[in-house]
N, C-alpha and C positions, 0 to 999 in steps of 0.2 A: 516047340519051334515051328514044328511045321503046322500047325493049328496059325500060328500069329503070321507064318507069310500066306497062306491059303488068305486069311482077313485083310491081310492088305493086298493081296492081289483082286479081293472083290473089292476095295475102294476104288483101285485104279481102272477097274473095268465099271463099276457101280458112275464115276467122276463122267467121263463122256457120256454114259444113258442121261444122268440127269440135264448135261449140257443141251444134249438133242431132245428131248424131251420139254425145256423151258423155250427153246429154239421155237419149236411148233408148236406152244402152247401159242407164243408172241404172235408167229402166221396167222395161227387162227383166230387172235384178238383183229391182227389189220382187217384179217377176208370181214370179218364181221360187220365192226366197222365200216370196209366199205360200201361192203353189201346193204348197210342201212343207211347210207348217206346218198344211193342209187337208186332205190325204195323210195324213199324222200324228196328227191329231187325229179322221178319220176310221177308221184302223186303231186308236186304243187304245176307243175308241165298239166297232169290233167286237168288240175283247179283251174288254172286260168285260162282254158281253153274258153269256157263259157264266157269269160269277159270279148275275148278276138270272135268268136265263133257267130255271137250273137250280137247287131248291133242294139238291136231292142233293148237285150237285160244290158249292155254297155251302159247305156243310157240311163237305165234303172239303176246300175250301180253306182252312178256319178252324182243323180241327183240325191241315190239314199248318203252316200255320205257327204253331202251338204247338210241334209236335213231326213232323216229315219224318219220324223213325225211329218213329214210332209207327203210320204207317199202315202198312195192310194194303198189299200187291202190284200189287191194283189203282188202290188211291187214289193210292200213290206214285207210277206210271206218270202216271194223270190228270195230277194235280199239278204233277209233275215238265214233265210236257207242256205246261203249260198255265204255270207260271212261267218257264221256257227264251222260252218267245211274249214273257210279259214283260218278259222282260229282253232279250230282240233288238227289242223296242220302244222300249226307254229306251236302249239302245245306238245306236241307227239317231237317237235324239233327240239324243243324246252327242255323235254326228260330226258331225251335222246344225247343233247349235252350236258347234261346233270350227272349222268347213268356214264359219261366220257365216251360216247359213242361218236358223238359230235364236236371235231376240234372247236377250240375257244374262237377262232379266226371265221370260221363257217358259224357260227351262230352268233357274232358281233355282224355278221352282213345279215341273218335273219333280224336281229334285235332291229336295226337301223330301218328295214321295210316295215316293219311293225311299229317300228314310231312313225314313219311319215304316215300310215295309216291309220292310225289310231289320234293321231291329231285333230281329223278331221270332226266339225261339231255331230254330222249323222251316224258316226262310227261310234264315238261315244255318248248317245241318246241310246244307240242300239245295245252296247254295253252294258248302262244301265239297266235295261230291261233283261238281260240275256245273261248277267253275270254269272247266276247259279247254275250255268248250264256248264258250267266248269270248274275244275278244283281249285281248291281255295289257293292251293301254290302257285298255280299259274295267273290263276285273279290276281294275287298279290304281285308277278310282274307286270301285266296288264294294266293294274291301277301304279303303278311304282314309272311306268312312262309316261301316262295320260297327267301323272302332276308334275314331270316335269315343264308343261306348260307348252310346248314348244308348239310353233303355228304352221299351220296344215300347208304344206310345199311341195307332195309328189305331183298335182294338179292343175297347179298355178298357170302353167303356162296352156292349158287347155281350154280358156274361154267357158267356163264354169256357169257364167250368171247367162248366157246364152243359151245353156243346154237346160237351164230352169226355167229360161222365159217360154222355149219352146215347148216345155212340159204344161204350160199353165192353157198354153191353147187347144 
């Protein structure tokens, strides 16, 4: 008898550890979480420093995604450098919501930037060439947006055929 209440007195003392215990396990899934959504949002703040910081590569990146095969050597190299960063930024976003790191709402806003950029024809010239410099999972949503076909509109209103006339002089 007293064997069987000593056991259920470790259930009722054992019932709130495990409470507390899944309690803090949940804390330290959020702190993670947020801590990689902070990470995240802190490295694409670096990435697109070099578009405001520079109006040079600005201009390089505008004209590369018009047209990747139309710049020069050096631009292409920049470029090339400098979208490969973006796209193992939006990869690393990819797995980070794959992995539920990254709510569904936070990576339907990455997905939507990544389609207006990826629409554009120099983005996907540079793709083509650049594909293998990524894994096959993330190529497959990469190409899974590029056929939906849709047409290049984060730029539009920036006078585009302007900043290539300027380049040709």
């Amino acid at each position: 008898m007293l064997a069987a209440i000593g056991q259920l007195a470790a259930v009722f003392v054992g019932i709130p550890s495990l409470i507390y215990l899944a309690t803090q396990i949940r804390e330290q899934t959020k702190g993670r979480r947020q801590s990689a959504v902070n990470v995240l949002t802190a490295q694409w703040g670096d990435l697109t420093c070099a578009l405001h910081d520079s109006a040079e590569f600005g201009a390089i990146f505008l004209r590369g995604v018009q047209s990747f095969a139309d710049l020069d050597p050096v631009s292409k190299l920049r470029f090339s450098a400098f979208f490969n960063r973006f796209l193992n930024h939006f990869e690393a976003m990819y797995f980070a919501h794959r992995d539920g790191l990254l709510t569904a709402s936070s990576w339907d806003k990455i997905e939507r930037t990544m389609s207006d950029l990826i629409a554009y024809p120099g983005v996907k010239q540079w793709w083509r060439e650049r594909r293998h410099w990524h894994t096959e999972e993330f190529g497959r949503v990469v190409d899974a947006i590029i056929s939906t076909g849709d047409e290049p509109t984060a730029y539009s209103t920036y006078n585009l055929r302007e900043i290539m006339k300027q380049s040709d002089k």
